[in-house]
C-alpha positions in Angstrom: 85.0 -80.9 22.0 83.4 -82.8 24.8 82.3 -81.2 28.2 85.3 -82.1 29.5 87.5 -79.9 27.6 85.3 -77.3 27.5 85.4 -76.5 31.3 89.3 -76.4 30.8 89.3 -74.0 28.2 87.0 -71.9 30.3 89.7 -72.3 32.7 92.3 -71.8 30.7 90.7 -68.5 29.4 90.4 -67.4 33.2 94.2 -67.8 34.0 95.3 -66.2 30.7 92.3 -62.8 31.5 94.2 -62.9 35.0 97.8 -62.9 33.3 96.8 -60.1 31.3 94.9 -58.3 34.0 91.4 -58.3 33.0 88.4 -59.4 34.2 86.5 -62.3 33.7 82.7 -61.2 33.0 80.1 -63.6 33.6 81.6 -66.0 36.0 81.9 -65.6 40.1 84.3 -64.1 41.7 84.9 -67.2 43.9 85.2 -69.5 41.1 87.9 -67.6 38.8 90.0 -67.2 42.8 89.9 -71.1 43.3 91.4 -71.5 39.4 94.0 -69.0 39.7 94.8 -70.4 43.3 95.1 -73.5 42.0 97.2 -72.6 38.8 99.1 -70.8 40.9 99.6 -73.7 44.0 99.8 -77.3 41.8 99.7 -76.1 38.2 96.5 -77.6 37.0 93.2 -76.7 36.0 91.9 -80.2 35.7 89.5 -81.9 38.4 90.8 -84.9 40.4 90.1 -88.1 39.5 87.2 -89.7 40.9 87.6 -92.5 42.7 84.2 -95.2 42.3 81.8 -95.8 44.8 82.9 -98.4 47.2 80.8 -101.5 46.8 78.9 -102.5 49.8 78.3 -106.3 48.7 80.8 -109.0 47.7 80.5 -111.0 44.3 79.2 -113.8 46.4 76.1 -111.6 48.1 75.5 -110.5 44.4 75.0 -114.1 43.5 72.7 -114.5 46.2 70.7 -111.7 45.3 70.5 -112.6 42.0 69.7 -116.5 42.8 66.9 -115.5 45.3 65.5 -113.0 42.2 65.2 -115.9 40.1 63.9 -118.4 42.6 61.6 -115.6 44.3 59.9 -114.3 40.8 57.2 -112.9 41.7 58.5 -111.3 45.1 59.6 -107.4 45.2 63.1 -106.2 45.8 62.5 -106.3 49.9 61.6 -109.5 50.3 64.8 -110.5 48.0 66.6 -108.5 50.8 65.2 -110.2 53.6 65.0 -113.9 52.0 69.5 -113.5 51.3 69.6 -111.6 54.6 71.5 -108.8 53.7 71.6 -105.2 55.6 71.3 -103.1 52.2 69.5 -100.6 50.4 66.5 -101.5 48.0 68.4 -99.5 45.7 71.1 -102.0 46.2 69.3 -104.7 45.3 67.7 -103.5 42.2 71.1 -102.2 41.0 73.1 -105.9 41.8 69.8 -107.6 39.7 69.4 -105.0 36.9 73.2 -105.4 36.4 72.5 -109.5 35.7 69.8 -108.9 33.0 66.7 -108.9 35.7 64.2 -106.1 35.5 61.0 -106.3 37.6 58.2 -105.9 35.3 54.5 -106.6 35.2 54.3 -110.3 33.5 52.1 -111.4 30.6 48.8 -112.2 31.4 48.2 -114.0 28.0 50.4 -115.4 25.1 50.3 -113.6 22.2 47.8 -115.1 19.3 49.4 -116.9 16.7 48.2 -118.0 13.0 46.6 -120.9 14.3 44.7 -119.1 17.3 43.2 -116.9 14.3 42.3 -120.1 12.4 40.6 -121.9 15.4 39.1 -118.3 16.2 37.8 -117.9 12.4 36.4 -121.4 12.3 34.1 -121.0 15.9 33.0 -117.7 14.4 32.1 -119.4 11.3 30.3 -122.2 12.4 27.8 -120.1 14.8 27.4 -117.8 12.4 24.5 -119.8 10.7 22.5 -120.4 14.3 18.4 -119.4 14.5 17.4 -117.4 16.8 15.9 -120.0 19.3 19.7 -121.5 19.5 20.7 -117.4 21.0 17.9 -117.3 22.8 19.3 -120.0 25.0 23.1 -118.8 24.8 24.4 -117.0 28.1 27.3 -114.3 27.0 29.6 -113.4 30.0 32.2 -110.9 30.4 36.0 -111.6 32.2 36.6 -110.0 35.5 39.4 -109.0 37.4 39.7 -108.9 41.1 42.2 -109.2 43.9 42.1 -111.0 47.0 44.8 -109.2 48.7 45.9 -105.7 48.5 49.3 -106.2 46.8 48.5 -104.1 43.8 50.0 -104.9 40.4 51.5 -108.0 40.2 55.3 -108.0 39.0 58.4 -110.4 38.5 61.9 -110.7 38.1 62.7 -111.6 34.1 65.2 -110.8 31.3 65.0 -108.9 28.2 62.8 -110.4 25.5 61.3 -113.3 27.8 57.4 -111.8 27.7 56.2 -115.1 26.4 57.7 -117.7 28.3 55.9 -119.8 30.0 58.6 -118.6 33.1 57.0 -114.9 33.0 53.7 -115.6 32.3 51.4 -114.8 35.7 49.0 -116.9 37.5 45.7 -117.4 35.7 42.7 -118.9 37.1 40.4 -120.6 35.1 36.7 -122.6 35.2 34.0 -124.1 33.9 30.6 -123.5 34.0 28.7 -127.0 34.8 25.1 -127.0 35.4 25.6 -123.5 37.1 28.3 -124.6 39.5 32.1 -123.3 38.3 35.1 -125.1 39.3 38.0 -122.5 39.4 41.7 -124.1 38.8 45.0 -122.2 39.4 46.3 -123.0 35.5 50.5 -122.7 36.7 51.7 -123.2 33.6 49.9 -124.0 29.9 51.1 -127.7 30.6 49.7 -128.3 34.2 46.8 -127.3 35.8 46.8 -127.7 39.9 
């Protein structure tokens, strides 16, 4: 029995303790004189049908929406808004782009390491493993670091189900080279061009 037609056989059980005249223990006095009132009045004890939520865009503006999404990955649900120039809620927006598939989630920073990234990893390891001490002593180690030059927190786009790893939802990297103590950074867009 679902909750549904639980609630009418409470109901039920209120108009039949009413019949009889007994009392209905455990439920307000308000709610078993709205059920018998409206047994009595239109001889159901059912709710009305809800109608939906009217929709506040059209299947054009929803196209839009989700076109700017796609076109505007990396941009959060306002500027969407603003960019389709619509007077609607952020909630709104989310809702017409979640519907399509789009979710805005935090993009991959890296691909994920294959057979032959292991390989090519094993092999360096293996062939510095054998160095003398005078070829460390000259060897700088360094350490990644993360910072931000604006104040936009966590970095986020627009993307589908199951798309971590294409080359679409992967984020901005910057990358450089250390020559003779100068490093050249270059904004790497995608693994196939480097700007």
């Amino acid at each position: 029995m679902n909750q549904h037609d639980t609630r009418v056989s409470q109901r039920g059980s209120i108009i039949a303790l009413h019949e009889e005249g007994l009392s209905t223990l455990g439920i307000s006095q308000r709610t078993v004189l709205k059920w018998i009132h409206l047994w009595q009045e239109k001889g159901r004890l059912t709710d009305l049908e809800r109608r939906p939520r009217s929709r506040v865009t059209s299947v054009d503006e929803d196209e839009d929406l989700l076109q700017a999404a796609e076109r505007m990955l990396f941009k959060p649900a306002t500027e969407v808004r603003e960019a389709v120039g619509l007077q609607v809620s952020m909630t709104t927006v989310r809702r017409r782009v979640h519907a399509a598939g789009n979710h805005h989630r935090a993009p991959a920073k890296k691909e994920r390491l294959t057979d032959a990234h292991r390989a090519a990893r094993l092999a360096f390891a293996q062939e510095y493993a054998a160095k003398d001490m005078e070829f460390w002593e000259r060897t700088v180690f360094t350490d990644k670091k993360t910072f931000n030059s604006c104040s936009h927190g966590r970095i986020h786009l627009w993307r589908r189900n199951n798309t971590r790893d294409h080359t679409a939802a992967m984020g901005v990297v910057f990358g450089g080279e250390a020559l003779n103590k100068t490093i050249s950074l270059s904004k790497i867009v995608s693994r196939s061009k480097t700007v």
